[in-house]
C-alpha positions in Angstrom: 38.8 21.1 -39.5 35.2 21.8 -38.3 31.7 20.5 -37.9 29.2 20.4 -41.1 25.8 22.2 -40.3 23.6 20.1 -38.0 21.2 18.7 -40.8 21.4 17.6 -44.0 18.8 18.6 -46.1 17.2 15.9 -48.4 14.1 16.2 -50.6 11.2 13.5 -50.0 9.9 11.2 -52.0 6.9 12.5 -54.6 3.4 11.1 -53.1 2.1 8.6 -55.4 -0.5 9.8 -57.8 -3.9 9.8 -56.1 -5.9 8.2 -59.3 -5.5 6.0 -62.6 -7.2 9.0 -64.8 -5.0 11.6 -62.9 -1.7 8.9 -64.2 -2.9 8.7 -67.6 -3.7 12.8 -68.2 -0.2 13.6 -66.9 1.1 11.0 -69.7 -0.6 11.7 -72.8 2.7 14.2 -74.1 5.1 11.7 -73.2 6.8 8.8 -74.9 3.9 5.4 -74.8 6.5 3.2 -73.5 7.1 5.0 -70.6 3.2 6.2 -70.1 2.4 2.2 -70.3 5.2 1.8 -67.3 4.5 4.6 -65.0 0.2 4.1 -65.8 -0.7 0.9 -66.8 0.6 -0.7 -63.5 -0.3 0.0 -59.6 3.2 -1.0 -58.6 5.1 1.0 -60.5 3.2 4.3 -59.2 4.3 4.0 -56.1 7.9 5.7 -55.3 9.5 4.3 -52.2 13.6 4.3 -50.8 15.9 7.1 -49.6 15.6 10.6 -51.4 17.0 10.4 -55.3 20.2 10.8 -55.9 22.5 13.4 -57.8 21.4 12.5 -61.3 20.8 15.2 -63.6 18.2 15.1 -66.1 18.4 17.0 -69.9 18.5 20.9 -69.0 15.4 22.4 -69.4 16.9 24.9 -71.4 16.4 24.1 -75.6 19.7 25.9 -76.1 21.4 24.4 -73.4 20.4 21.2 -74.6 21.2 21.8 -77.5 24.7 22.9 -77.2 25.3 20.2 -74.2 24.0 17.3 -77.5 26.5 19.0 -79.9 29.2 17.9 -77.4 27.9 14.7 -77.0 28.4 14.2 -80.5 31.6 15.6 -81.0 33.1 13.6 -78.3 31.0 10.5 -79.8 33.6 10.7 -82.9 36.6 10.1 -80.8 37.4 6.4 -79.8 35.0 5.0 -77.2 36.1 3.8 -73.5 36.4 0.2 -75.1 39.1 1.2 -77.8 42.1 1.5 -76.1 45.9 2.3 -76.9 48.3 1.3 -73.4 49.8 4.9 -72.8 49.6 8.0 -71.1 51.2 9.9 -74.0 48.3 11.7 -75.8 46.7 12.8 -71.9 50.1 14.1 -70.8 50.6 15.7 -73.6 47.3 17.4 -73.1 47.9 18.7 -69.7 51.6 20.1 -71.1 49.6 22.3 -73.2 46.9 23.2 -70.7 49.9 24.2 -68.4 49.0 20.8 -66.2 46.2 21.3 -64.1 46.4 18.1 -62.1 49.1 19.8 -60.4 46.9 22.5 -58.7 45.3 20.4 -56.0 46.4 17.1 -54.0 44.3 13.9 -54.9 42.8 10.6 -53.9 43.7 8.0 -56.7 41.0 4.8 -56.7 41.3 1.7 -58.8 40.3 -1.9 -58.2 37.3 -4.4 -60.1 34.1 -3.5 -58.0 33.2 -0.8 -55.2 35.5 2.3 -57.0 32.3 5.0 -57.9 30.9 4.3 -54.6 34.3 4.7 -52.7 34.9 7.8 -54.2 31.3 9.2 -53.6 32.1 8.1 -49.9 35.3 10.2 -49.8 34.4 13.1 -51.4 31.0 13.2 -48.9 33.7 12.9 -46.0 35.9 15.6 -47.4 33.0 17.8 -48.2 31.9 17.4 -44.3 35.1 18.8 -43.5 34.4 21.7 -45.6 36.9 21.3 -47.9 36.3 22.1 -51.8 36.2 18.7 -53.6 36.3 17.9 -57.2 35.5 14.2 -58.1 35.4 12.3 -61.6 34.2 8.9 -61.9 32.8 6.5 -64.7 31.0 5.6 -66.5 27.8 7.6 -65.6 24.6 6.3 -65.5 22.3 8.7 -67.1 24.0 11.7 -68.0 27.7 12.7 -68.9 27.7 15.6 -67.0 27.7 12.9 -63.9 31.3 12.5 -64.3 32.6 15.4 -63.1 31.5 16.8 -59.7 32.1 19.8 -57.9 31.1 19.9 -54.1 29.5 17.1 -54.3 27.2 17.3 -57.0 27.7 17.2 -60.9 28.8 20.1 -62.6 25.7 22.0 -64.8 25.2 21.4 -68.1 26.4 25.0 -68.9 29.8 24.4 -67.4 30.0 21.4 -68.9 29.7 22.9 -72.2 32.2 25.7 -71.5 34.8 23.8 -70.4 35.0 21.3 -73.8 34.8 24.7 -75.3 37.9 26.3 -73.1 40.6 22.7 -73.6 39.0 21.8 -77.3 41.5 24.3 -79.2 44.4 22.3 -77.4 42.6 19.2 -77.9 42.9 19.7 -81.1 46.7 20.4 -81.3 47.6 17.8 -79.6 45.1 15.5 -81.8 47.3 17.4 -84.7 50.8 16.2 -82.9 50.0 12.5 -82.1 49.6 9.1 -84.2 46.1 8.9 -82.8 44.0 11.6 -81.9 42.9 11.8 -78.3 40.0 9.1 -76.9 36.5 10.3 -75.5 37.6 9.5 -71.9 40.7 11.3 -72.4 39.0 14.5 -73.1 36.9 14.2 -70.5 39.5 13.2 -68.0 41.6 16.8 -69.7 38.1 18.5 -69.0 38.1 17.0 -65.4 41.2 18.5 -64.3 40.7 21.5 -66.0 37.5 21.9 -64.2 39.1 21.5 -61.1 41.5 24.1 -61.6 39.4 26.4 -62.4 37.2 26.2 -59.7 39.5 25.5 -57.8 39.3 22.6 -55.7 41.0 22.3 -52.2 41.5 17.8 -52.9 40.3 15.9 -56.7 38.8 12.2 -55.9 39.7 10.3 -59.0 38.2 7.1 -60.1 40.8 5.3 -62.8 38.4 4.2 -65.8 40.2 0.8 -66.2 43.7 -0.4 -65.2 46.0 1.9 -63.8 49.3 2.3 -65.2 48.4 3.4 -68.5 45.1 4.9 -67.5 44.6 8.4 -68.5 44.0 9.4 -64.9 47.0 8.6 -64.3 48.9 11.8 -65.0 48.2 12.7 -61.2 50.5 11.7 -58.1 47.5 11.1 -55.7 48.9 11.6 -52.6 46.9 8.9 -51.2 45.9 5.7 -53.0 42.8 3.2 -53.2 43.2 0.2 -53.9 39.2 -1.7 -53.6 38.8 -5.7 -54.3 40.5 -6.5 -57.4 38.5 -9.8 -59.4 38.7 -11.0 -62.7 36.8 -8.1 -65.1 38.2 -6.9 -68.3 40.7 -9.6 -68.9 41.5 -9.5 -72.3 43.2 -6.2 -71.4 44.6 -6.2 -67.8 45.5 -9.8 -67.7 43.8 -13.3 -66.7 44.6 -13.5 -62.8 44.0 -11.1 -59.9 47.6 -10.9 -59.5 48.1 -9.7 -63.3 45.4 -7.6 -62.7 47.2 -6.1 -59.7 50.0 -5.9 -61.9 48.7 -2.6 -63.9 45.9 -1.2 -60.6 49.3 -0.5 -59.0 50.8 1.6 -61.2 49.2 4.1 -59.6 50.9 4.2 -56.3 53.2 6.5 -56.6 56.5 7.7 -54.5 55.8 8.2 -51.0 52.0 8.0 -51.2 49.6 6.3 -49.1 47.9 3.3 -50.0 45.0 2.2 -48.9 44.2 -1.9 -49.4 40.4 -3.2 -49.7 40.6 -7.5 -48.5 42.5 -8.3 -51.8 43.2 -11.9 -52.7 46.7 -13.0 -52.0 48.2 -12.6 -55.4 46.9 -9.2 -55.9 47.6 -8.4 -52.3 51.4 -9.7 -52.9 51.8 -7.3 -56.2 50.3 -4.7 -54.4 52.9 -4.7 -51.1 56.0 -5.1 -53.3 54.8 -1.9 -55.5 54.6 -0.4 -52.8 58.3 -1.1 -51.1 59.9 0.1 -54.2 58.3 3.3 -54.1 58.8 3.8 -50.1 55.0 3.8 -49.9 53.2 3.4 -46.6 50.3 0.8 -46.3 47.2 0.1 -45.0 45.3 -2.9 -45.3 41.5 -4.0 -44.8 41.5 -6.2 -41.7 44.5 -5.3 -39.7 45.0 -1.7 -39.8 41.3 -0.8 -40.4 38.1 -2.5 -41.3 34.8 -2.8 -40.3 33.9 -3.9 -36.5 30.5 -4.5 -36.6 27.9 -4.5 -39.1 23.5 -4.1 -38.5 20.6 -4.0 -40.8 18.8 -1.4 -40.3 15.8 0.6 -42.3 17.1 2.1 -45.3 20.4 0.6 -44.8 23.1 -0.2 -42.1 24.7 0.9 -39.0 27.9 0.2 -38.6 31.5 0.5 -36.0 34.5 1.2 -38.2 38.1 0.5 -37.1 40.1 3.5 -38.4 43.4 4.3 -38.9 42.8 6.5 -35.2 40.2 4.5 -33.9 36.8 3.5 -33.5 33.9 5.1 -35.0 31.6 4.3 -33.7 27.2 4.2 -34.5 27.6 5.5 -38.1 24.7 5.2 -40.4 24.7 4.4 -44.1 21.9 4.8 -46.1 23.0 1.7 -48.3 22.5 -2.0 -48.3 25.0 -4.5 -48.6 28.0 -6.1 -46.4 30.0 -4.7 -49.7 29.0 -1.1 -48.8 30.2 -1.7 -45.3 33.7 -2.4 -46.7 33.6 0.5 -49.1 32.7 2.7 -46.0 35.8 1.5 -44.1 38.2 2.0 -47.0 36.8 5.4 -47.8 37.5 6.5 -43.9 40.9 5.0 -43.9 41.3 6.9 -47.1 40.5 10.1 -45.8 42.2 9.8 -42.5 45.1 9.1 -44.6 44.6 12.3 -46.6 44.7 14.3 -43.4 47.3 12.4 -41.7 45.8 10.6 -39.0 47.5 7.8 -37.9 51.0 9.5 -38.9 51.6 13.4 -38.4 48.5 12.9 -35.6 47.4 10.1 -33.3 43.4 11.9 -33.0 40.7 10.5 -34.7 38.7 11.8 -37.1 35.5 14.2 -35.3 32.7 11.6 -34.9 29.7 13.8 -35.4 31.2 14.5 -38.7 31.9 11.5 -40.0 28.4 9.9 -38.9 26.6 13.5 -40.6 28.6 12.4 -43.7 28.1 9.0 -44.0 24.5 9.3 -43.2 24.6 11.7 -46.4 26.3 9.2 -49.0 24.1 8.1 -51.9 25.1 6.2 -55.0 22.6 5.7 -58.0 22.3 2.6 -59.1 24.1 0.7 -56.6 21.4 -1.0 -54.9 18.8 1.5 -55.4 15.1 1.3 -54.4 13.5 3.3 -56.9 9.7 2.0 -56.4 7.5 -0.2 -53.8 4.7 -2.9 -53.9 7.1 -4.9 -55.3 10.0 -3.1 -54.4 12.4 -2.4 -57.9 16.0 -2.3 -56.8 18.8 -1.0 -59.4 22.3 -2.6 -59.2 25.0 -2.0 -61.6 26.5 -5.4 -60.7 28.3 -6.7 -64.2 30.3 -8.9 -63.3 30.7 -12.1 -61.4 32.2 -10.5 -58.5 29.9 -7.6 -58.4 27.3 -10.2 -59.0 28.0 -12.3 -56.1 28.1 -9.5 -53.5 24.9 -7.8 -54.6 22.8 -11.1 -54.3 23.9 -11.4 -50.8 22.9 -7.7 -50.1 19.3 -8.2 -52.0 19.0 -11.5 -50.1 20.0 -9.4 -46.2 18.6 -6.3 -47.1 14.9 -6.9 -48.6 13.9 -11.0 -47.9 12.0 -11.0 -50.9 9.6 -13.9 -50.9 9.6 -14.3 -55.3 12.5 -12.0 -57.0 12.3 -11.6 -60.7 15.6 -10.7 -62.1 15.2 -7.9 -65.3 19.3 -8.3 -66.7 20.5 -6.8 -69.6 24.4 -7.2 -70.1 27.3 -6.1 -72.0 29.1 -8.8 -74.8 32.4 -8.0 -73.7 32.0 -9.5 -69.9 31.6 -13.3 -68.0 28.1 -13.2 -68.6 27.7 -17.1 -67.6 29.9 -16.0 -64.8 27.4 -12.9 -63.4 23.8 -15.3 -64.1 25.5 -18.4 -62.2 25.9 -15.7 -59.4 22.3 -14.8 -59.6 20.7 -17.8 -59.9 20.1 -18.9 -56.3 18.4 -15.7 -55.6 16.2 -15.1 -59.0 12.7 -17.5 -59.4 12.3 -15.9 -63.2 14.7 -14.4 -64.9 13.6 -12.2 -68.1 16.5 -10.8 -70.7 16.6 -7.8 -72.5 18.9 -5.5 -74.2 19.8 -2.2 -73.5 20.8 0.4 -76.4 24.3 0.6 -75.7 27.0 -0.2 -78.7 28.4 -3.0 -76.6 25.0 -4.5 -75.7 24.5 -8.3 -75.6 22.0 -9.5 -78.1 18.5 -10.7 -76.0 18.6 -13.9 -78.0 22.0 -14.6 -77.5 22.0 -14.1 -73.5 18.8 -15.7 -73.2 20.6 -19.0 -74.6 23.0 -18.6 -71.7 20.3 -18.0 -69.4 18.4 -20.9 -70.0 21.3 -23.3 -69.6 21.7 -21.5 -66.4 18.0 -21.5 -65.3 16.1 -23.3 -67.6 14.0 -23.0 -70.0 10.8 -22.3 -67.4 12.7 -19.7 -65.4 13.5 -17.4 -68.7 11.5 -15.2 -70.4 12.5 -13.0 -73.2 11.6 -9.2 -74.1 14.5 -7.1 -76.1 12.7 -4.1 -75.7 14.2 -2.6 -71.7 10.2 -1.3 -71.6 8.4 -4.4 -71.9 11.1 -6.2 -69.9 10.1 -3.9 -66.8 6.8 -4.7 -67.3 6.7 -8.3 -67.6 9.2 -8.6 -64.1 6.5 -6.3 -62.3 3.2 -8.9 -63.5 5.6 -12.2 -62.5 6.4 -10.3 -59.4 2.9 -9.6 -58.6 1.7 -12.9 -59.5 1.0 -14.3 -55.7 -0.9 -11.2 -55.0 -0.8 -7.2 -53.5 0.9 -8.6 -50.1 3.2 -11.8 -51.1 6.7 -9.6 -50.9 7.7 -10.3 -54.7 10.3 -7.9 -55.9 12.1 -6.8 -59.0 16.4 -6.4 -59.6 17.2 -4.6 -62.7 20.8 -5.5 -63.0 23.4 -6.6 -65.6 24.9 -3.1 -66.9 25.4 0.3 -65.9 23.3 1.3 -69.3 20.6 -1.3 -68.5 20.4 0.5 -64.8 20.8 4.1 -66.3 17.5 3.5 -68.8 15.7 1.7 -66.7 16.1 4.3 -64.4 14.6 6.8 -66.8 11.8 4.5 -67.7 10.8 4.3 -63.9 10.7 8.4 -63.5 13.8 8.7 -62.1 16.3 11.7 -63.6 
């Protein structure tokens, strides 16, 4: 194993647009909603936080685009990541015919509620700083699909993308011929995933689990080392009404002789967890006695922490990212990585220092968290649920001391919405409700009833449209004037996060 170069290159941030006139030339081609965002208001000019992250826009291409949109709409017929039939036997099937190329490269396995896209963007940083050749596949993306599968650490091209649903989709469609139900959009993506990573090939895969575990169709790998990250209540009409029932299907992946690497889990969870893994002679590693996080600092642009690994302490690592959360995250992802390479078993050496600060310092994750403007500040977090709720109003409340935060939320039917605005409340003055455009989107009306029980009635404002939502959280957030440290947290749904992410120039 050796060093990464000495820098990381990182693109700045775009200088804000000099004048109003020179705002509103550069808009006249585009769509109004987003030229009365990005021109009709001061604050929203002004681009502020860490360098973007790795989020691909629409090629530039016509053709490209073109053909990537023809996928998009092929895969948009199959069932959608909500629709779900318990069994691996369509995805195994697949990689049968496909000659099963999970098995070309070792893997990191990741499931739990909250903390799993940014765990895995963690490890595969740390691999990649190690030079070795990652593939990683996580979901659900926030603006583009070609997000979910990565190769060295950034999303594959749209062009690849396209010729690999081109290379499986003749034995997609035999197996869709051979079973009772024809093959789900995630599980042609998770066929195209591994395919990918054949192909490339990839010296490790980091695989995020799309919900569950056991019957997941990620689950056709044996990840020689497994991640386990907080398990909460999320999805309960599916994996079960407690943590420990939860915990229940998350460990099916830990398989024989692996690795397993335990976030702080409650105690039910935690107590499913261990006895999964004695009957599969699995060695563990838990959050807070084999590994963990030392010490903890605000700093500018995010933290600086001491991690307790599974060799020892590491020791002034920086991480561009806010939040005691992200902390954790960063300790499991270590302890995950040393596991891969064996530290703390086949070697007693830590991992080298230098390179584990160079790849931390490296780690971004969009929309976790993300400052995507100043004067107010607009932070995207993809926090949707109560859990994931909890945690990132802590991190807004450390990280930024905002003196009047407007919360812009836009959720999903399906989850605890009560559950994620009673977590909010504290830290929000206003609240406005909107909806984004996905299928599973919760009407305005209906979560703005919810919101004002929460909040009441004064503290809720209402705009369906994501656009004029924006818009009204910037005016309320500028409302006590240029220097009086208001800020803006879009928040509620991946999708809300993804568009509103668009809207704001970003991708």
């Amino acid at each position: 194993m050796s060093d990464i170069p000495g820098e990381n290159d990182q693109p700045d941030p775009s200088d804000p647009l000099d004048s109003f006139d020179e705002i509103i030339d550069a808009e006249t081609t585009r769509d109004p909603d987003l030229a009365v965002i990005e021109a009709g208001s001061r604050t929203l000019r002004t681009q502020g936080g860490p360098p973007e992250a790795d989020v691909p826009a629409r090629p530039e291409d016509p053709e490209v685009d073109k053909a990537l949109r023809e996928v998009e709409a092929e895969l948009s017929t199959r069932w959608g990541e909500t629709k779900l039939e318990p069994s691996v036997a369509r995805i195994a099937a697949l990689m049968d015919v496909l000659g099963e190329p999970q098995r070309a490269y070792p893997s990191i396995h990741i499931t739990g509620t909250n903390g799993k896209t940014t765990t895995a963007r963690m490890i595969e940083a740390l691999l990649g700083a190690f030079e070795l050749r990652t593939g990683r596949y996580t979901s659900p993306h926030v603006q583009s699909i070609t997000e979910r599968v990565s190769l060295d650490g950034a999303p594959i091209s749209a062009e690849r993308f396209i010729e690999t649903y081109q290379d499986i989709k003749p034995y997609v469609e035999m197996v869709d011929a051979r079973q009772e139900y024809r093959l789900s959009f995630f599980e042609v993506l998770t066929g195209m995933a591994y395919a990918a990573f054949a192909d490339a090939p990839v010296d490790v895969a980091v695989v995020e689990v799309g919900m569950g575990g056991s019957w997941d169709a990620t689950n056709v790998i044996d990840g020689d080392v497994a991640v386990v990250t907080p398990i909460d209540l999320d999805h309960t009409d599916r994996l079960g009404s407690t943590p420990g029932e939860i915990a229940t299907e998350k460990a099916g992946i830990v398989k024989q002789d692996a690795t397993v690497i335990l976030a702080q889990q409650p105690v039910d969870a935690a107590q499913v967890l261990l006895k999964k893994a004695v009957d599969v002679n699995a060695t563990v590693a838990r959050e807070g006695l084999e590994f963990g996080v030392v010490d903890r600092q605000v700093a500018v642009g995010g933290q600086l922490m001491t991690l307790r690994g599974l060799g020892g302490e590491y020791t002034e690592v920086y991480l561009p990212l806010h939040g005691a959360h992200q902390a954790h995250n960063a300790a499991v992802a270590l302890a995950a990585v040393e596991a891969f390479f064996g530290v703390g078993a086949q070697r007693p050496e830590p991992l080298d220092i230098d390179t584990v600060r160079k790849a931390f310092a490296a780690v971004a994750s969009p929309g976790r968290m993300e400052v995507v403007r100043r004067s107010p500040t607009v932070v995207l977090d993809a926090a949707h649920n109560p859990a994931g709720a909890r945690v990132t109003a802590e991190a807004v409340g450390e990280a930024f001391q905002f003196s009047r935060l407007i919360g812009v939320v836009g959720a999903s039917g399906d989850k605890d919405v009560r559950g994620l605005l009673e977590a909010f409340e504290p830290v929000f003055a206003e609240i406005v409700v909107t909806q984004n455009s996905g299928l599973r989107a919760m009407d305005a009306d209906a979560l703005a009833s919810i919101a004002v029980e929460v909040f009441g009635e004064d503290r809720v404002q209402v705009e369906p449209r994501l656009p004029d939502a924006l818009e009204a959280a910037i005016t309320l957030a500028e409302e006590e004037g240029e220097f009086s440290g208001g800020g803006v947290l879009v928040t509620g749904s991946i999708y809300t996060v993804g568009e509103a992410r668009l809207l704001l120039g970003r991708g």
